[in-house]
Every structure is written in structure tokens, then in C-alpha cells.
N, C-alpha and C positions, 0 to 999 in steps of 0.2 A: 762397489762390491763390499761386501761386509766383512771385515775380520777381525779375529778378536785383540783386544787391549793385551799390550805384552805381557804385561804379568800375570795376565790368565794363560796364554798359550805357552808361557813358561812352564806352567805347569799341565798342560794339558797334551797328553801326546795325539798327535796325529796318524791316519791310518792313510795310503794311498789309493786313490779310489781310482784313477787312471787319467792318460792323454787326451786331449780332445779337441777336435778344432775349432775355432772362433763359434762358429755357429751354433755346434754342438754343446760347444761349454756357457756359452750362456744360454740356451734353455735350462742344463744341469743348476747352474749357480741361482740363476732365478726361482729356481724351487729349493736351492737349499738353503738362500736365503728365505724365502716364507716360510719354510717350516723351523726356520732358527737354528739349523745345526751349523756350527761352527765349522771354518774351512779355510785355507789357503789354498794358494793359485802363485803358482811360479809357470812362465815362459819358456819354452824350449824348442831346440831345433831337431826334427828326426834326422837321424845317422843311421846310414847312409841310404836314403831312400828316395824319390825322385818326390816331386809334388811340391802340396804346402812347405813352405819356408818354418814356420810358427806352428806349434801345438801350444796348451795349456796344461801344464799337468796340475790336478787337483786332487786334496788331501781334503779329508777330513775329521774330524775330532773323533777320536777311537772308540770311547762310547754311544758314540749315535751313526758309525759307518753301519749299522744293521738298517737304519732307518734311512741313509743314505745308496743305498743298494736299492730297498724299494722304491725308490723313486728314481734312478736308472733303468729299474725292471720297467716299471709303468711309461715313462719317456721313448722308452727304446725298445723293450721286449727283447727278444731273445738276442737284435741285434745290434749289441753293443758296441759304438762306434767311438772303442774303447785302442788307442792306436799304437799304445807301447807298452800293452799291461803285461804280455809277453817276458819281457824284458824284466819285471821288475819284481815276479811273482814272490823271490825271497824275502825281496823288502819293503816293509810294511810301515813302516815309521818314517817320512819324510820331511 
């Protein structure tokens, strides 16, 4: 997976784009990687919910989350298999 050199992402803030599970986040990451927008991906468990064990939650670089949206919209369409965005609506910077 691609991410950026620390002392770029030091400086570059991140926007959360949302949870998603294995399957779902790597088609996401594989397009955000070809189109080069920069991203992080941290592991997480949902609380308190039955299922998957693991989601991904994935961020990306705050000036290209507009370009990062459209290709959720195009992946997914209206339905975003987006599984803790709920949760996190306040915050934006991950």
C-alpha cells in the first residue's frame, strides 16, 4: 500500500474518508493508489457490533478527499459500505 514519506505527511493533514472491510478497502486503496492520492489506513475493531472482527479505517490527504469521494461515488454509488462514518462525523483529521 502506498504512503507517504514522513516528512511529507508531517505536514500534510489528513481527512477521514471512512471504515471499511478487507474487501471493500482494497478495491478503495487500489484506486487511490492509481490516481496517487495520498492516504493512511489504520486497523480497527467495531464496538460493540457482532460480525467482522477487523475494519480499516482510511484517511486521506485533505486536499484531494474531493477526488477521493469520487471514486467512492463510482466504486459504490449511493451505497457506501462506509461502516463507522457515523461515528466520526465531527472528526475530520485522523
Amino acid at each position: 500500500m502506498s504512503r507517504m514519506a514522513s516528512n511529507e505527511s508531517d505536514r500534510s493533514e489528513f481527512t477521514l474518508l471512512g471504515s471499511y472491510l478487507a474487501h471493500d478497502a482494497k478495491q478503495l486503496l487500489d484506486r487511490l493508489q492509481q490516481a496517487g492520492i495520498p492516504f493512511r489506513t489504520r486497523p480497527t475493531m467495531p464496538f460493540p457490533q457482532p460480525g467482522p472482527s477487523t475494519v480499516l479505517v482510511i484517511s486521506v490527504q485533505s486536499a484531494r478527499s474531493s477526488e477521493a469521494n469520487q471514486i467512492l461515488q463510482e466504486l459504490f454509488g449511493d451505497n457506501l459500505p462506509n461502516y463507522d462514518s457515523s461515528f466520526f462525523r465531527g472528526h475530520h483529521n485522523v
